[in-house]
C-alpha positions in Angstrom: -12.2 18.6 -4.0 -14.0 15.4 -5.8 -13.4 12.2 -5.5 -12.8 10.5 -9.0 -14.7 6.5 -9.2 -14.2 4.8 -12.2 -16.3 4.4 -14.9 -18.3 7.3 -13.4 -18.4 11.2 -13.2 -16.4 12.6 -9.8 -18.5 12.8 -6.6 -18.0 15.3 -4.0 -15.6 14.1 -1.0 -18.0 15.4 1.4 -20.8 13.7 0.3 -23.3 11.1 2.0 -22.2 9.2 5.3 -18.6 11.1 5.5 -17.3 7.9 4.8 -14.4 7.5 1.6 -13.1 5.0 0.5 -9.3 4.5 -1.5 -8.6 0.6 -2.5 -5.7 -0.2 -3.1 -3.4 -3.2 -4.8 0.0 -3.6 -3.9 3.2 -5.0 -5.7 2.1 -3.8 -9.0 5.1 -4.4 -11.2 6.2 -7.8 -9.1 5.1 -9.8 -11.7 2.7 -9.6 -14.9 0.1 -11.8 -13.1 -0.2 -8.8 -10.6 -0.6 -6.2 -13.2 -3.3 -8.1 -15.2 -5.1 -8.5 -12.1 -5.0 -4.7 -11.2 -6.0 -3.4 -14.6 -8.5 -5.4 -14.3 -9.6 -5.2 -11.0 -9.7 -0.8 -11.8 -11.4 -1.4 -15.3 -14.2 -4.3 -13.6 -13.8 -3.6 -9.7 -13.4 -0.7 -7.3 -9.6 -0.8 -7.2 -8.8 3.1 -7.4 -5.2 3.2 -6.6 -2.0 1.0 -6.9 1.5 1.0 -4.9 4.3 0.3 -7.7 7.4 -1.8 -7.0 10.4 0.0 -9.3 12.4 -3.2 -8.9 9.7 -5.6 -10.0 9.9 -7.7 -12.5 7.1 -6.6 -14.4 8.0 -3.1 -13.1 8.2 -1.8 -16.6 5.1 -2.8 -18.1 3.5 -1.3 -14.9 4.2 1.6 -15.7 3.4 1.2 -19.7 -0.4 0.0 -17.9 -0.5 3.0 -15.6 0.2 5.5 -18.2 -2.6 4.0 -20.2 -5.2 4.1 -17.7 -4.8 7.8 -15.8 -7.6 7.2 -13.6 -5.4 4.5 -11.5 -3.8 6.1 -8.7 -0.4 4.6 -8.7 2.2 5.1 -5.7 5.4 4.0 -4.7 5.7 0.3 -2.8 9.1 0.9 -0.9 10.9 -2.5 -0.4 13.8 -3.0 2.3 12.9 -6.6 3.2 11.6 -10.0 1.6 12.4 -8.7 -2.4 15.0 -6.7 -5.0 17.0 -3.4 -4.4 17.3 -1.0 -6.9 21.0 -0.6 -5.7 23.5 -3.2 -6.9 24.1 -5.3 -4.1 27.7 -3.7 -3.5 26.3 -0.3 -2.1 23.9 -1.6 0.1 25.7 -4.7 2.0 24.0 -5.2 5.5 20.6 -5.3 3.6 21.1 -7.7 1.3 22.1 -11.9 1.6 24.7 -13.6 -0.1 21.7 -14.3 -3.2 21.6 -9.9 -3.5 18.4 -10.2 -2.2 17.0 -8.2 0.7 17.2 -9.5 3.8 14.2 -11.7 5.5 15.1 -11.7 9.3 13.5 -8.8 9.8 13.9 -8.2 14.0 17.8 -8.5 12.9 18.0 -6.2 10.1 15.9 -3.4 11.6 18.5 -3.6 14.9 21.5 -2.8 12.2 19.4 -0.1 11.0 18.4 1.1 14.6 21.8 1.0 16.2 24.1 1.7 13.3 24.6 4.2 11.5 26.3 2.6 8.2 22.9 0.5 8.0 21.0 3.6 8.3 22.7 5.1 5.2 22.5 2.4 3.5 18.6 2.3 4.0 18.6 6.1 2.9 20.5 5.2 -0.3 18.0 2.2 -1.4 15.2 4.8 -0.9 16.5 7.9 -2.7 17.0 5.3 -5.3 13.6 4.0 -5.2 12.5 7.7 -5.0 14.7 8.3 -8.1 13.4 5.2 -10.4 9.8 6.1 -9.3 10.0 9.9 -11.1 11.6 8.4 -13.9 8.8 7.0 -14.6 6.8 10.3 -15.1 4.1 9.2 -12.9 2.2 11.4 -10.9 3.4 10.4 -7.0 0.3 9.4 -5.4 1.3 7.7 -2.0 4.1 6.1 -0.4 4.0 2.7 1.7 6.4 0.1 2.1 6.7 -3.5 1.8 5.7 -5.8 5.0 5.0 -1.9 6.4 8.6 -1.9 7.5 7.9 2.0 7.6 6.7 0.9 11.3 10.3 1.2 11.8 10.9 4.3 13.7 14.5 5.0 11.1 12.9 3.9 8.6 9.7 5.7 8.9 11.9 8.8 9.6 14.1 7.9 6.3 10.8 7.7 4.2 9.0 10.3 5.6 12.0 13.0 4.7 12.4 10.9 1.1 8.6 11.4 0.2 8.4 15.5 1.8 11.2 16.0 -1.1 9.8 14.0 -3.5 6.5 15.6 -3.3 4.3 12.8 -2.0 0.8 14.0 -0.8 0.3 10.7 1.5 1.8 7.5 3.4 -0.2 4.5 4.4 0.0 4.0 8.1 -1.6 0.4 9.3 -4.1 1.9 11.7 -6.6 -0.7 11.6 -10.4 -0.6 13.6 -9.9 -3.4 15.2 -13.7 -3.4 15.9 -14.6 -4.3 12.4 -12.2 -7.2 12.0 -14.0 -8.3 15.0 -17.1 -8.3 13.5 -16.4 -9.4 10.4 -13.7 -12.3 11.4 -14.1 -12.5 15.4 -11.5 -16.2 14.9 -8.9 -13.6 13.8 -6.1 -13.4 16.1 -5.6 -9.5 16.8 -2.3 -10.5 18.9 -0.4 -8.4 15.9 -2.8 -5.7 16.2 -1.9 -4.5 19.7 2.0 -4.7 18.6 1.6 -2.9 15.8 -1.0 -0.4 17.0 0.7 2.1 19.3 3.3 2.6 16.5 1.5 2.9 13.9 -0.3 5.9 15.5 2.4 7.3 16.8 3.9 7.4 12.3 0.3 8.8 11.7 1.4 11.8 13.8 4.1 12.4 12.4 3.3 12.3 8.9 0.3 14.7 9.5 2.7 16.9 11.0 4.9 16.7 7.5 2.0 18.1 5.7 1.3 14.7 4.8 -2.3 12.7 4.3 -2.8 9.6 6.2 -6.0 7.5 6.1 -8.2 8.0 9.0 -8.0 3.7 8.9 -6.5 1.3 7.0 -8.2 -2.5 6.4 -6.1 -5.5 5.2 -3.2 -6.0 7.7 -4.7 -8.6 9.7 -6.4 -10.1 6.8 -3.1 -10.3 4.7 -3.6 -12.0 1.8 -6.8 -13.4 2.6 -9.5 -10.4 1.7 -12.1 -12.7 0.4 -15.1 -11.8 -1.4 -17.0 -12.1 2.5 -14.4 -10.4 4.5 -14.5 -7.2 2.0 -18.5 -7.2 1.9 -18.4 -7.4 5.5 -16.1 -4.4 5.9 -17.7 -2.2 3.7 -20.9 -3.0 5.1 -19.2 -1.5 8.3 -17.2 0.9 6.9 -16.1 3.7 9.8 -16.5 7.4 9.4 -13.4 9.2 7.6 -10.9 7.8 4.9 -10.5 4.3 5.1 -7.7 2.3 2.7 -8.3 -1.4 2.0 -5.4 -2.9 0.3 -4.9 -6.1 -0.7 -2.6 -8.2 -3.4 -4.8 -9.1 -6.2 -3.2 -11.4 -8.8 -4.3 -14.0 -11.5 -2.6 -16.7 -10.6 -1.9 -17.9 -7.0 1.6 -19.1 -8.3 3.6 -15.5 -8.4 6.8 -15.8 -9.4 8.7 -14.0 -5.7 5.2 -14.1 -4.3 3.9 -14.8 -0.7 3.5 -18.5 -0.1 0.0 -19.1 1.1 -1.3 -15.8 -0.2 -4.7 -15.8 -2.1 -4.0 -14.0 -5.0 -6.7 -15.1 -7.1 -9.5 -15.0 -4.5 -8.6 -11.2 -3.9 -9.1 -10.3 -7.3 -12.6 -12.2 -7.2 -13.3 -10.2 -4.1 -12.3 -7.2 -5.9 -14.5 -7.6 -8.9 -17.3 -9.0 -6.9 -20.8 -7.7 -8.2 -22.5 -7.1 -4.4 -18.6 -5.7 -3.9 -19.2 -2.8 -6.3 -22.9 -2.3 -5.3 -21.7 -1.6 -1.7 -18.4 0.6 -2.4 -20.8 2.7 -5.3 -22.3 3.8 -2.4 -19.3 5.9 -1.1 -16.6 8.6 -3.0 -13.5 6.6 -3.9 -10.5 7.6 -5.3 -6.5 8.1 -4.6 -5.3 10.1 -1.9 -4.7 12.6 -4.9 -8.9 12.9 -4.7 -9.0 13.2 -1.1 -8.9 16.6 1.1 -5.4 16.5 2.9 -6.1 15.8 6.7 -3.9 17.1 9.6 -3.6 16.2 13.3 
């Protein structure tokens, strides 16, 4: 199988070091800031893939963009937390705040979720839903992952997991992350998250192998959340680990997103991403979507 780079002809998936590479934007659709930024960043950069919120609002001329430009892997971006259901507010009640937005106290929510049921059909309903809106679209289904990787969730990984087997998903994003190149590139980052997230995020990688599913051998850009800067994305490409790795990050052109993170650096990821020493490094391995990428099983 080839891995498809753009702007150039498909390079084989086996090639060179062994290392691949999939880069990946997400909350395309959140806003047309966003989806300037990630044509852009695939046209000019070495963004190959994006992860589409269906209840954005730019979520429709996402997709108009997408359809455009084929060689953009595009994904689904599950939300449950911090953003807007698909579901009217009504049919999902213990998710959503008196505003119909999605619930921010996330240690709260996911205990509803864990420990009753109700909550836990209510999850399933949001992402059928999501699911539903996403193949209305006519999009090839490249990936799955989900907002603040609420996945991690052991219902809700288990919810998503079954959604995107029937859906026909080939992959999930699951935040494994070598914590030995954040340490080389940033050693003043705090890994504290890290070592919470760690064990149960391999522990989803499992299981979604198991489905049938791809996973990245190691995802990049949890502890650096919405700061990949131009040096912190040289620096891990320069030290890219064997395997399929995924960086993602939120490239926008404008810091000020209309439902944005506060504090995020929106326009310094899209620099990073369009960065000319950047593209000289990642030229030097395939890249693609997980579509491009020979399905890996544990």
């Amino acid at each position: 199988m080839s891995v498809s780079t753009p702007g150039a002809a498909a390079t084989s998936s086996h090639g060179g070091s062994g290392r691949r590479l999939i880069v990946t934007a997400d909350d395309f659709g959140l806003s047309a800031a966003v989806n300037a930024a990630v044509i852009d960043a695939h046209l000019n950069g070495i963004l190959t893939a994006a992860s589409l919120m269906v209840a954005g609002a730019a979520a429709q001329a996402a997709v108009a963009l997408a359809h455009a430009q084929p060689s953009l892997a595009v994904g689904l971006h599950v939300v449950l937390v911090d953003g807007k259901p698909f579901l009217p507010p009504d049919r999902i009640p213990d998710l959503v705040g008196a505003d119909g937005l999605f619930r921010n106290d996330l240690a709260k929510v996911g205990a509803s979720i864990f420990f009753r049921p109700k909550v836990a059909a209510q999850v399933a309903a949001e992402v059928e839903a999501q699911f539903q809106a996403f193949r209305a679209t006519g999009l090839p289904l490249d990936h799955v992952n989900a907002h603040k990787h609420y996945h991690l969730h052991p219902t809700v990984g288990r919810i998503l997991l079954d959604a995107a087997r029937r859906h026909g998903a080939r992959a999930m994003r699951v935040p494994v992350e070598p914590a030995e190149v954040i340490r080389a590139v940033t050693p003043e980052v705090d890994l504290g998250l890290h070592h919470v997230t760690g064990p149960w995020a391999k522990l989803l990688r499992a299981k979604v192998r198991r489905a049938g599913l791809a996973a990245p051998d190691q995802v990049l850009g949890l502890a650096w959340t919405g700061a990949v800067t131009t040096e912190r994305l040289r620096g891990a490409l320069a030290r890219l680990p064997p395997g399929v790795t995924e960086i993602y990050l939120h490239p926008a052109t404008s810091d000020d997103v209309p439902g944005g993170a506060p504090g995020y650096r929106y326009r310094d990821e899209l620099a990073a991403l369009l960065d000319p020493e950047v593209n000289a490094l990642a030229a030097a391995f395939p890249r693609g979507g997980f579509r491009d990428l020979p399905l890996t099983l544990e």
